[in-house]
N, C-alpha and C positions, 0 to 999 in steps of 0.2 A: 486661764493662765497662759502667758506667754510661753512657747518653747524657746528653748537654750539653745545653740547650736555649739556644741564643743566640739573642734575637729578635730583635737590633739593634745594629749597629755604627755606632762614631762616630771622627770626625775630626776634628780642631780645627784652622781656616785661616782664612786671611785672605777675605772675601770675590774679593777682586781673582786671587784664587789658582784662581777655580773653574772657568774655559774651559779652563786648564791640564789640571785635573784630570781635566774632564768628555771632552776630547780622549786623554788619555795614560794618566790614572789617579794612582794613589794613590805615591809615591814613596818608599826612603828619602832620609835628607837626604843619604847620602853618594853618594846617585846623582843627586839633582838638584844638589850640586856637579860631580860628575865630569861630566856632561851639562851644566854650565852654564846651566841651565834657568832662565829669570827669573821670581822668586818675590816676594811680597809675604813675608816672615817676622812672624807675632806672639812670637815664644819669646825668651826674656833668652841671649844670646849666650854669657856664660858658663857657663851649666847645660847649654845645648847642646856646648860646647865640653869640659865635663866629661864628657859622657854617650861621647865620642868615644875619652877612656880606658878605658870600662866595657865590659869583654869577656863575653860569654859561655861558659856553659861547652864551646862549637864552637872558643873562641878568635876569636868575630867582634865586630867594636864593635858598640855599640847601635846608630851611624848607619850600622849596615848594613840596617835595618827602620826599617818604618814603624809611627807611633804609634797605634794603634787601640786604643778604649774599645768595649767592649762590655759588654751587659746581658743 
C-alpha cells in the first residue's frame, strides 16, 4: 500500500468558535447539536440541512463527521 503524505489539516470556523475548540476539539455538527454546544456557525443553513440527508456507504449522515481539508 502506498503511503499518504498529509502535511496539513484544515478547519473552517468562526473565530469566536475557537476556546471551544481548543478545550474540546474538533466536532461533528450532529454532536454539537446533540450536546447543545454554543457555536458561532459560518455555513448556509440549507446545504447543511441537505448534507444531513447524505448517507454514507456505513448508512451514517455526513453530520455524523467533521469537515476536514487537507493537503
Amino acid at each position: 500500500m502506498q503511503k499518504i503524505d498529509i502535511r496539513e489539516l484544515y478547519y473552517i470556523t468562526h473565530i469566536d468558535n475557537l476556546p471551544s475548540i481548543l478545550a474540546r476539539g474538533v466536532f461533528s455538527h450532529e454532536r454539537i447539536e446533540s450536546e447543545r454546544i454554543d457555536s458561532t456557525p459560518i455555513y448556509d443553513a440549507d446545504i447543511v440541512s441537505l448534507r444531513n440527508q447524505i448517507t454514507t456507504p456505513d448508512k451514517r449522515s455526513l453530520w455524523s463527521y467533521a469537515n476536514l481539508y487537507f493537503q
